[in-house]
Backbone bond lengths (Angstrom), bond angles and torsions (degrees), N, CA, C in turn:
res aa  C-N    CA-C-N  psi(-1)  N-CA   C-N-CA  omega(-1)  CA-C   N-CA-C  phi
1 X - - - 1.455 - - 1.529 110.88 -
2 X 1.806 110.84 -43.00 1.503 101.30 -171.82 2.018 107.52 -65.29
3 X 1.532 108.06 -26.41 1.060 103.47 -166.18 1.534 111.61 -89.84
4 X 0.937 119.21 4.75 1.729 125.36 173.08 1.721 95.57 -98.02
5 X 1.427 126.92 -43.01 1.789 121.58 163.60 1.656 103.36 -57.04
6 X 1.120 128.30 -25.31 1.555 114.52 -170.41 1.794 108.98 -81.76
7 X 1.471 88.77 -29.14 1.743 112.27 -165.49 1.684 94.93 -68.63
8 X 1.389 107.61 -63.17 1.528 110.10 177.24 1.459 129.93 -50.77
9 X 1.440 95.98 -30.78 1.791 115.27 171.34 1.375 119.98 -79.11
10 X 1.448 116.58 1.57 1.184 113.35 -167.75 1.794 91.42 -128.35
11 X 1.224 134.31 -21.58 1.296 156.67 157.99 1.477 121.05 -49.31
12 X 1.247 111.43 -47.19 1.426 149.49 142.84 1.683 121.14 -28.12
13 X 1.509 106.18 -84.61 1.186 125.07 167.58 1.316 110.17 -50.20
14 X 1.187 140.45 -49.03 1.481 142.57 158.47 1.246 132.15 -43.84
15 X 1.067 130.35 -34.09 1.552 156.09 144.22 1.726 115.90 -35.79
16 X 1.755 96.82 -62.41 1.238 113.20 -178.18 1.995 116.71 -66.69
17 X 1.164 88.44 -23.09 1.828 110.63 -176.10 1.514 117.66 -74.81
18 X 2.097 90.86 -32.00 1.426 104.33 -177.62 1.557 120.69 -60.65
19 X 1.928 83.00 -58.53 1.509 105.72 -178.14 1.045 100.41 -39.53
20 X 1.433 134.26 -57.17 1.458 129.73 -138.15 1.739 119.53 -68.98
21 X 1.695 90.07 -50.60 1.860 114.28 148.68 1.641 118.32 -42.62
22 X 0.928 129.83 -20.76 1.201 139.62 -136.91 1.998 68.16 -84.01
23 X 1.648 103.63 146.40 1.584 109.00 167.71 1.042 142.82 -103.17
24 X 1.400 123.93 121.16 1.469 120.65 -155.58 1.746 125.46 -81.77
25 X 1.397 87.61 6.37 1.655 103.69 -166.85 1.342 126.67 103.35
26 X 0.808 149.80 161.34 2.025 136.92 134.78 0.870 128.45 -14.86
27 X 1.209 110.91 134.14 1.345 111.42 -160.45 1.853 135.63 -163.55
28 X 1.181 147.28 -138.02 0.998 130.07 -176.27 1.835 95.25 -154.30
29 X 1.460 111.89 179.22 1.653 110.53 -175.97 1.571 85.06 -170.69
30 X 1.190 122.86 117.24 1.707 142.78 -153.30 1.750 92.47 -114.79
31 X 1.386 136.76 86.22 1.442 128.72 154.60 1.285 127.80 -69.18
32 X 0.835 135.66 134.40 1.440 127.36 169.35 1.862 113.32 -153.08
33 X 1.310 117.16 164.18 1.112 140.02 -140.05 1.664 98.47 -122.44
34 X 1.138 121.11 101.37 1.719 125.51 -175.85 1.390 116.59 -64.46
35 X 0.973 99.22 -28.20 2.168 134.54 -160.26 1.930 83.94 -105.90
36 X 0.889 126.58 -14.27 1.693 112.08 -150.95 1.237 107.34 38.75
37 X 1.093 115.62 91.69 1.484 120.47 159.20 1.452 116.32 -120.07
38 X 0.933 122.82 106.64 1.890 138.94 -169.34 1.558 102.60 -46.53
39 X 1.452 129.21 110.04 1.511 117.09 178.91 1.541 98.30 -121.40
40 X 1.375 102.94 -175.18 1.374 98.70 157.07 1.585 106.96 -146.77
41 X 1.342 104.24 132.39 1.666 116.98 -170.65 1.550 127.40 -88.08
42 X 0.845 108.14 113.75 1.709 141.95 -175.31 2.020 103.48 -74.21
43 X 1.262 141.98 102.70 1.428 115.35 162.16 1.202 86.19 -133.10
44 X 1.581 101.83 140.24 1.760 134.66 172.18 1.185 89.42 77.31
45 X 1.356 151.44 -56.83 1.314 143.77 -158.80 2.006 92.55 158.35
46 X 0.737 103.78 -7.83 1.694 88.54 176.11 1.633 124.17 -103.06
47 X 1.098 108.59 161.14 1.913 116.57 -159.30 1.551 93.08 -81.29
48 X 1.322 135.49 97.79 1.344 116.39 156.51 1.654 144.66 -69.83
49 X 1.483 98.34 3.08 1.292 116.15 176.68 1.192 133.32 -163.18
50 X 1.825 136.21 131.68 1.148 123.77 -101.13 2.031 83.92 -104.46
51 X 1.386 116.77 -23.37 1.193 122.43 -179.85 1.666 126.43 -144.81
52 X 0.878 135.28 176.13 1.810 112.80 -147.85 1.546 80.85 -86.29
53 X 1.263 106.65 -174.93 1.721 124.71 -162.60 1.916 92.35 177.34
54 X 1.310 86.51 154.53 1.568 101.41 158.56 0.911 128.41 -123.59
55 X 1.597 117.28 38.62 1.325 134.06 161.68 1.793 104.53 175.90
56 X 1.976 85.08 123.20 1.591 96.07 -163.92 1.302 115.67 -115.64
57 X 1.129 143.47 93.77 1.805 144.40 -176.67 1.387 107.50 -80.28
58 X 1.858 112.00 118.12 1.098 122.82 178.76 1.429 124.29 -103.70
59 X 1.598 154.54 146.79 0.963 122.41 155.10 1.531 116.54 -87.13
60 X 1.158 118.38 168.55 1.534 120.95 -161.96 1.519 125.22 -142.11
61 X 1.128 139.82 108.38 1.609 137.92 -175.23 1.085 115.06 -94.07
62 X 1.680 130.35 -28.74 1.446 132.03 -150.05 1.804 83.69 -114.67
63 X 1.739 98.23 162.45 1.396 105.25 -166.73 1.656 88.45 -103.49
64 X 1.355 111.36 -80.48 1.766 99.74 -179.45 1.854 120.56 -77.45
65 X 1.449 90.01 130.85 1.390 94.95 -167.63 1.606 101.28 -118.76
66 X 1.480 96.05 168.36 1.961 93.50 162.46 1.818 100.15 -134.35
67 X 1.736 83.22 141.43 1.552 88.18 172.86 1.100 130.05 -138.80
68 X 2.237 121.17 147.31 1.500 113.13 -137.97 2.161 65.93 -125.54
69 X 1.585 90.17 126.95 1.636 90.05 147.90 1.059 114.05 -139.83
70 X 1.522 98.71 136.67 2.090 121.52 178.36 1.602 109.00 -109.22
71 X 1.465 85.29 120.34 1.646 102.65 -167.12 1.144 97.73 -86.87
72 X 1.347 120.06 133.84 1.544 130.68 173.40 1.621 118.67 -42.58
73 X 1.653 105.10 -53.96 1.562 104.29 150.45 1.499 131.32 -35.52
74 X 1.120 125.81 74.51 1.793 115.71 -173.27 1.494 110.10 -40.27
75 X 1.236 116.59 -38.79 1.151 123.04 -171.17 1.407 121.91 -54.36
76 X 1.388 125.37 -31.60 1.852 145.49 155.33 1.035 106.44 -50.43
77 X 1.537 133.99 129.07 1.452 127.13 154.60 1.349 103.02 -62.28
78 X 1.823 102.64 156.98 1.240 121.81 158.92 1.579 123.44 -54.25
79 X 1.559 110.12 157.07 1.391 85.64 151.77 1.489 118.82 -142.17
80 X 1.108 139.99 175.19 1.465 170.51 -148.54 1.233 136.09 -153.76
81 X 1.744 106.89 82.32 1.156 83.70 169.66 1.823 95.63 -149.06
82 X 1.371 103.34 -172.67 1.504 112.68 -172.44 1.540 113.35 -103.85
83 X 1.382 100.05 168.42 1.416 95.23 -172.32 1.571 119.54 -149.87
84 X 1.451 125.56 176.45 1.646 123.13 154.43 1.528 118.18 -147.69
85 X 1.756 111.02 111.78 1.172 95.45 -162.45 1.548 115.19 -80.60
86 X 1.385 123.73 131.35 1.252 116.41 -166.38 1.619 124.10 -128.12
87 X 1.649 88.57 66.86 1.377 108.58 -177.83 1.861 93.22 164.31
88 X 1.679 107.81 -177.49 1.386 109.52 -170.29 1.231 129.77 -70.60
89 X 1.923 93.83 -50.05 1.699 102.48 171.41 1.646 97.44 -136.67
90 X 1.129 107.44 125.91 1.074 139.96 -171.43 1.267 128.62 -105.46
91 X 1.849 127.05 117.98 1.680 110.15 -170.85 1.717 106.66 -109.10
92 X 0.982 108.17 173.64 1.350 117.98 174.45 1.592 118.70 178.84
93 X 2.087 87.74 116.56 1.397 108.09 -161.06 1.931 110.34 -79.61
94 X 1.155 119.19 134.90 1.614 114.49 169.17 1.765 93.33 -81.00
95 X 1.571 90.64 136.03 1.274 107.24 -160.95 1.594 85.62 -121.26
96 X 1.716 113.38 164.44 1.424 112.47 171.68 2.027 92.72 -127.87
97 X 1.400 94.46 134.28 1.897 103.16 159.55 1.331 120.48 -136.56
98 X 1.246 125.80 169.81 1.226 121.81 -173.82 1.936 119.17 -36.94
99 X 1.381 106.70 -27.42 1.693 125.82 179.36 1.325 102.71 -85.15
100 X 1.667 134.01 -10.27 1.409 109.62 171.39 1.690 85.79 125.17
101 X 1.477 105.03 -179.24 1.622 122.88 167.94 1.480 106.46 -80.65
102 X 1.157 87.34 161.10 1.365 106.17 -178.29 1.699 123.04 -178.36
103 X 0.872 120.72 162.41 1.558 112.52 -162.82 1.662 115.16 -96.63
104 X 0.862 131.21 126.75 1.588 133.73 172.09 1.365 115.38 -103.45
105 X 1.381 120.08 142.40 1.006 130.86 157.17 1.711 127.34 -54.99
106 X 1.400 133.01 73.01 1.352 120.02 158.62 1.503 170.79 -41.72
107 X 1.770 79.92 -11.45 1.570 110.03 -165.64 1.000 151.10 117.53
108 X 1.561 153.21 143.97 1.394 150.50 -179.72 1.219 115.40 -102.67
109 X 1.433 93.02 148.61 1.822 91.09 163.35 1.529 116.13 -157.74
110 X 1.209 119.92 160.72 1.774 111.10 -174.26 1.557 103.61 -65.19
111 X 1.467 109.16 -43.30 1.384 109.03 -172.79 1.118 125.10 -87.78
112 X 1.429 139.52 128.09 1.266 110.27 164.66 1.381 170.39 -88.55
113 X 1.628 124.72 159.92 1.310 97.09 -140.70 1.455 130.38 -62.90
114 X 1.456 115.77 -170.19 1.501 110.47 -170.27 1.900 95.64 -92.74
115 X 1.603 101.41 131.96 1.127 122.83 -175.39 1.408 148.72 114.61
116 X 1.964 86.03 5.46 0.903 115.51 -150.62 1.715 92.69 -101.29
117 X 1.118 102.38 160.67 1.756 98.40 176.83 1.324 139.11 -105.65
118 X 1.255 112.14 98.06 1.773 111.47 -150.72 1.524 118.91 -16.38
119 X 1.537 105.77 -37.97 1.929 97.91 -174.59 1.333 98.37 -90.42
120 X 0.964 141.34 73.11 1.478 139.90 173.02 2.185 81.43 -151.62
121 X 1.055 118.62 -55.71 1.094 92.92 -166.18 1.428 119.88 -79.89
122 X 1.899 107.73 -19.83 1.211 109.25 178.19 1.692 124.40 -97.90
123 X 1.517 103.46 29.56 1.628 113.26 -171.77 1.415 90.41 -94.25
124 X 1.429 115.51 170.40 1.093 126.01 179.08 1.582 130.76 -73.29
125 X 1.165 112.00 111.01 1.341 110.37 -161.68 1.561 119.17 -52.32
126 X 1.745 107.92 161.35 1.841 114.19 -153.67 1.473 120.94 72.70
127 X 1.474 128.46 1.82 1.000 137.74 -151.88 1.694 93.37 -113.42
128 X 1.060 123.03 124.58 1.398 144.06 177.40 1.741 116.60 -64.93
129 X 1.519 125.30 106.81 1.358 113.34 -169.58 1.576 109.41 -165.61
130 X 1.131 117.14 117.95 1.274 133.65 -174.55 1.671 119.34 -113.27
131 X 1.188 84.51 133.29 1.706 107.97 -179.73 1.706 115.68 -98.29
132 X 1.872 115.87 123.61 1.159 89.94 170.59 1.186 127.69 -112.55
133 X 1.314 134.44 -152.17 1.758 108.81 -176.41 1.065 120.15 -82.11
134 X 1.249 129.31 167.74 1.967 133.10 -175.42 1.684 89.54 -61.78
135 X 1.650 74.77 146.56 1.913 89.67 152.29 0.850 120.39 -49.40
136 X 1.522 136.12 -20.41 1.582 108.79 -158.08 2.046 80.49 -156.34
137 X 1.102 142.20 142.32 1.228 133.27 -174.40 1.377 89.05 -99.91
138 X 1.610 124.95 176.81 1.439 126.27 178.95 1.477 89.70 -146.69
139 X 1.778 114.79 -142.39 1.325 133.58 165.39 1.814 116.46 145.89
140 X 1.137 97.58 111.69 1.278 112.25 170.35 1.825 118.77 -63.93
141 X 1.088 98.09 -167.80 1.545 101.31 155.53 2.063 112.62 162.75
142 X 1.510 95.98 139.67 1.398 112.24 -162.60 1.595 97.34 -167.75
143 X 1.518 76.40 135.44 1.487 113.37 167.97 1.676 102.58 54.56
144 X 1.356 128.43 49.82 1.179 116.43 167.18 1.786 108.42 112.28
145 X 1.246 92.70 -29.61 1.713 110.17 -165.77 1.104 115.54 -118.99
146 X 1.835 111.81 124.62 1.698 116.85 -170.99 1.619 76.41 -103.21
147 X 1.352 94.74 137.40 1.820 117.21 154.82 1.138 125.83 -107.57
148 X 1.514 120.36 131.71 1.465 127.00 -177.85 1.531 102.79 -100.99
149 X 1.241 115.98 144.85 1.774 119.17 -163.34 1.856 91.95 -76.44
150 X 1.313 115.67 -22.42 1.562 104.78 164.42 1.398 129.43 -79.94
151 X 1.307 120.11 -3.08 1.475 112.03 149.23 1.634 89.03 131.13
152 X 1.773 126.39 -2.52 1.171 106.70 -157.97 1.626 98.96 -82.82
153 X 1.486 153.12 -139.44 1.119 171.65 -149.11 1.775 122.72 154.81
154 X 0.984 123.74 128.26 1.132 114.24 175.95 2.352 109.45 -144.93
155 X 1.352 100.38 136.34 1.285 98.97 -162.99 1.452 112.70 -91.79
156 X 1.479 97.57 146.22 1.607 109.36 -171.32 1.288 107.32 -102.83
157 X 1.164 143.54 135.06 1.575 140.09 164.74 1.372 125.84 -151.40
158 X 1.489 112.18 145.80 1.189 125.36 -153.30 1.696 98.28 -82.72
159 X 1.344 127.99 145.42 1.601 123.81 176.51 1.308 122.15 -150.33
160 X 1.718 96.44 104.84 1.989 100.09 -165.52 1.117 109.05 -81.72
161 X 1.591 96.86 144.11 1.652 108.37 -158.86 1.892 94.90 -118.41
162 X 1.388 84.10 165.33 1.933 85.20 176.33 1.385 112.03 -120.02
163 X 1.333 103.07 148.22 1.372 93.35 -170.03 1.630 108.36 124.42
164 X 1.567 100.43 -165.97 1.818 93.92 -169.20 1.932 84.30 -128.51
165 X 1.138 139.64 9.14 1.314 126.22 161.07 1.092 135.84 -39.44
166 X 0.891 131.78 149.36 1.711 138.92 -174.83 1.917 98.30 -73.88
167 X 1.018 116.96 150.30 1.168 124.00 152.36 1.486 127.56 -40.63
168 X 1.147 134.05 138.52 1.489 144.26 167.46 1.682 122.43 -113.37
169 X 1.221 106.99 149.27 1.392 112.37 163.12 1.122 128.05 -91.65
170 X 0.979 170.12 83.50 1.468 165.05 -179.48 1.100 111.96 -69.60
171 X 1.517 122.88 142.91 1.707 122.20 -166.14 1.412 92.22 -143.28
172 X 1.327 123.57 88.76 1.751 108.71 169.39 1.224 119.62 -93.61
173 X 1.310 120.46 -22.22 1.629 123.95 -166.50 1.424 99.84 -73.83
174 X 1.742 98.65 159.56 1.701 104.27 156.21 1.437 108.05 54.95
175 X 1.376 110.79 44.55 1.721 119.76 163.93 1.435 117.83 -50.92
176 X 1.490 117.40 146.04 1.267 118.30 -161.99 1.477 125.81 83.35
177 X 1.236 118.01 -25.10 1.282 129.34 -176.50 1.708 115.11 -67.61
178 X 1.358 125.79 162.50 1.596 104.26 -178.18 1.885 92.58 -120.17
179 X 1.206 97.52 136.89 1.833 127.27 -168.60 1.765 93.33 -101.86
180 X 1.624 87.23 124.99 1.869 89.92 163.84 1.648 80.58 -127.36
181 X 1.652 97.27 149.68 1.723 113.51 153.77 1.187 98.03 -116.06
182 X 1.577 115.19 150.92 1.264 116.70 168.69 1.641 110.83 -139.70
183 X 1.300 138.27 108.66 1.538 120.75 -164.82 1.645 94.98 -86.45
184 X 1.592 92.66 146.41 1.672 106.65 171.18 1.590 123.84 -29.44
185 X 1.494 121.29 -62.91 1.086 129.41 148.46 1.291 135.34 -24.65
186 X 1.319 136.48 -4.80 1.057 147.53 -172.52 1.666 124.94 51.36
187 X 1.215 129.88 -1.66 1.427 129.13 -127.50 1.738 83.77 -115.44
188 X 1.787 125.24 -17.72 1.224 115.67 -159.08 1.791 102.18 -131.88
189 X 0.684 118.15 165.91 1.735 122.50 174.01 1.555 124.73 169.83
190 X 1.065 115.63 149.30 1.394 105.29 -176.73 1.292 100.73 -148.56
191 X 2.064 122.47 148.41 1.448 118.18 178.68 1.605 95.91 -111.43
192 X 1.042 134.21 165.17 1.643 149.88 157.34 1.226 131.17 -171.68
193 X 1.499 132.27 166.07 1.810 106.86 -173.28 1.734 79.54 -114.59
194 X 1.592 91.01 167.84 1.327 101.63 179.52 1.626 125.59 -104.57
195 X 1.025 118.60 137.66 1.730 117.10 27.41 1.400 131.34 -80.65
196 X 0.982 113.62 158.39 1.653 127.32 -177.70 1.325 111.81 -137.19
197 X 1.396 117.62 164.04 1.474 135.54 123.53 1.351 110.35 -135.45
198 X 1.182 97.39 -173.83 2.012 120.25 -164.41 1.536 108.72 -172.88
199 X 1.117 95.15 118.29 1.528 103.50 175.80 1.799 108.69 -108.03
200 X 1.402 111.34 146.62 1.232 115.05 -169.91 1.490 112.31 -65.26
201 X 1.337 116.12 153.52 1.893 116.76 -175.37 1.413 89.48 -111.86
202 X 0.965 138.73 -66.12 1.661 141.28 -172.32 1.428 110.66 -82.57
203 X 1.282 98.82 138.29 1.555 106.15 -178.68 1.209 110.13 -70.21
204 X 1.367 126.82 -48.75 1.237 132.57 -163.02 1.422 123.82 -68.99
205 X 1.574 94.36 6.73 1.733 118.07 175.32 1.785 110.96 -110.87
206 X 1.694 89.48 15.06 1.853 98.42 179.38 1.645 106.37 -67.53
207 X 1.277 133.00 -45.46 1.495 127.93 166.70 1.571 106.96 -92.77
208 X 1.307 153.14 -19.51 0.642 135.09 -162.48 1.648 129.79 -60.67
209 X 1.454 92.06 170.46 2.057 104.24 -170.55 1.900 87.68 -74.94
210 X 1.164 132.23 154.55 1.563 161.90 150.80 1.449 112.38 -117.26
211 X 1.055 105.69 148.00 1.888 118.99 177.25 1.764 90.06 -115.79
212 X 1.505 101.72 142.42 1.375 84.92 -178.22 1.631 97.66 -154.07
213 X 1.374 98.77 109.07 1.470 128.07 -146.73 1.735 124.89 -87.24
214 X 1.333 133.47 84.10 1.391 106.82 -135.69 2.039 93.56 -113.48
215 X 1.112 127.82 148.85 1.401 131.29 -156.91 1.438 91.52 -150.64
216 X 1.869 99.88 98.91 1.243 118.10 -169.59 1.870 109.98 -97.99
217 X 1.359 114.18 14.90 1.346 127.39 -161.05 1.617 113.61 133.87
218 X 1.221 100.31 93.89 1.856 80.15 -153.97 1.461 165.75 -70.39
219 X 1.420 159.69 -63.13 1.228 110.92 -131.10 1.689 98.25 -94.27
220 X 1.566 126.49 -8.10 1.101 138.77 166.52 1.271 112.50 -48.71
221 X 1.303 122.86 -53.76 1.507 147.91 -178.60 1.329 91.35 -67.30
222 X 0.791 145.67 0.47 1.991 112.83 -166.11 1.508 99.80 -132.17
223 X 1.553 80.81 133.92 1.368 97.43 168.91 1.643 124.54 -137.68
224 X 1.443 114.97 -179.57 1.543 105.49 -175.01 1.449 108.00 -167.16
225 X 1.466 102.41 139.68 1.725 104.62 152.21 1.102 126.59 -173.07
226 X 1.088 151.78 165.77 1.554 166.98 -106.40 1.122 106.92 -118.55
227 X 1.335 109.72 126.23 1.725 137.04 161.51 1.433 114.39 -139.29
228 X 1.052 94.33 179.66 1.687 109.31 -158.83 1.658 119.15 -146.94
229 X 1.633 120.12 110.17 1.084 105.07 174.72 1.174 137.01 -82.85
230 X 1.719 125.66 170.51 1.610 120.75 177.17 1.689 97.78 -104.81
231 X 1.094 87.62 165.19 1.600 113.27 174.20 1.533 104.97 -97.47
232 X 1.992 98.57 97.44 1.459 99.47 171.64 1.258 100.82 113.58
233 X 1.765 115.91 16.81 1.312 120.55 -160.62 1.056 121.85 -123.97
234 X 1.241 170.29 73.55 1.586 138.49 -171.46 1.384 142.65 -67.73
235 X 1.390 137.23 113.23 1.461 106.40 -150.77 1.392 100.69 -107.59
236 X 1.549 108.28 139.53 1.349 107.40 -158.75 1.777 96.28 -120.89
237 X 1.312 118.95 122.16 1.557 123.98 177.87 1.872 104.89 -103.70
238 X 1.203 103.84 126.83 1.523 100.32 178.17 1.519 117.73 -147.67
């Protein structure tokens, strides 16, 4: 009995290994740099880009890949790691944690993403091609989600607090970066690099609209836009 449960469990696992291999077509693999840190991207063993960047658009044929990035900074370790792309075009942000950078998985999608540059997706696939960032960065934001016109995303969320405190901002993403708030009213503002928080000084800025201004290297780099706090809320961007 145990060895017909081992047989099925291992039958199983094989299945699950398949799917994953399974090929999504041609395709694309979106790197980018949270920190902007200029790398240059290595997959399977080939150079996908001709000089470092902090954000690299590849085209792509093979489903599991491995990937080496050398940060222009010598001073950053490299990194290494393996992969399976599981979907068409696919992003994946270099993230920093207490252990260093390292690469995360971000996601798939049929389409590709926004920022991306039409001849990168419609060149001939296996073909090596990098995108660098807009002249000028921007960023919307809806439903939870600030968008960067280069394809990055970063999440907004609401966080009930106890107690009689004023509302706060929280700024975790994109460390190093320099953070302006500015409330509609004019009367309140605050500068800091991130990470941050900020807790409100005036009440009458308990719901109010903020512009919230972020200068990633500047005035090319900077971008901004509007949120709004609750009363009883914390708003946390990350």
């Amino acid at each position: 009995m145990v060895n017909k449960l081992l047989l099925l469990l291992a039958c199983f696992s094989i299945s699950l290994f398949s799917l994953a291999q399974q090929d999504p077509g041609p395709g694309t693999v979106s790197v980018f740099s949270e920190d902007g840190l200029k790398f240059t991207l290595y997959v399977n063993g080939e150079k996908k880009n001709g000089s470092p960047d902090s954000r690299v658009v590849a085209n792509m044929a093979e489903v599991p890949f491995s990937f080496r990035i050398v940060f222009e900074d010598a001073t950053v370790p490299e990194i290494k790691q393996r992969g399976i792309r599981q979907g068409k075009h696919c992003v994946f942000p270099i993230v920093k944690s207490k252990k260093g950078y390292s690469l995360k998985m971000g996601g798939c999608t049929e389409a590709a993403p926004a920022g991306e540059s039409p001849a990168v997706a419609q060149s001939a696939p296996g073909t090596a091609t990098a995108t660098s960032t807009p002249d000028q960065l921007s960023a919307t934001y809806k439903d939870g989600v600030i968008t960067i016109n280069d394809g990055r995303t970063l999440k907004v969320t609401q966080v009930k607090v106890n107690g009689m405190t004023y509302p706060r901002i929280i700024f975790t993403a994109l460390q190093g970066a320099k953070v302006n708030l500015k409330y509609d009213n004019g009367n309140e503002s605050y500068d800091a690099e991130s990470p941050m928080q900020y807790e409100v000084k005036d009440f009458q800025n308990n719901n109010a609209y903020v512009t919230v201004t972020i200068d990633e290297g500047g005035a090319a780099k900077t971008w901004h836009v509007k949120l709004q706090n609750a009363n009883g809320y914390d708003l946390k961007i990350e």
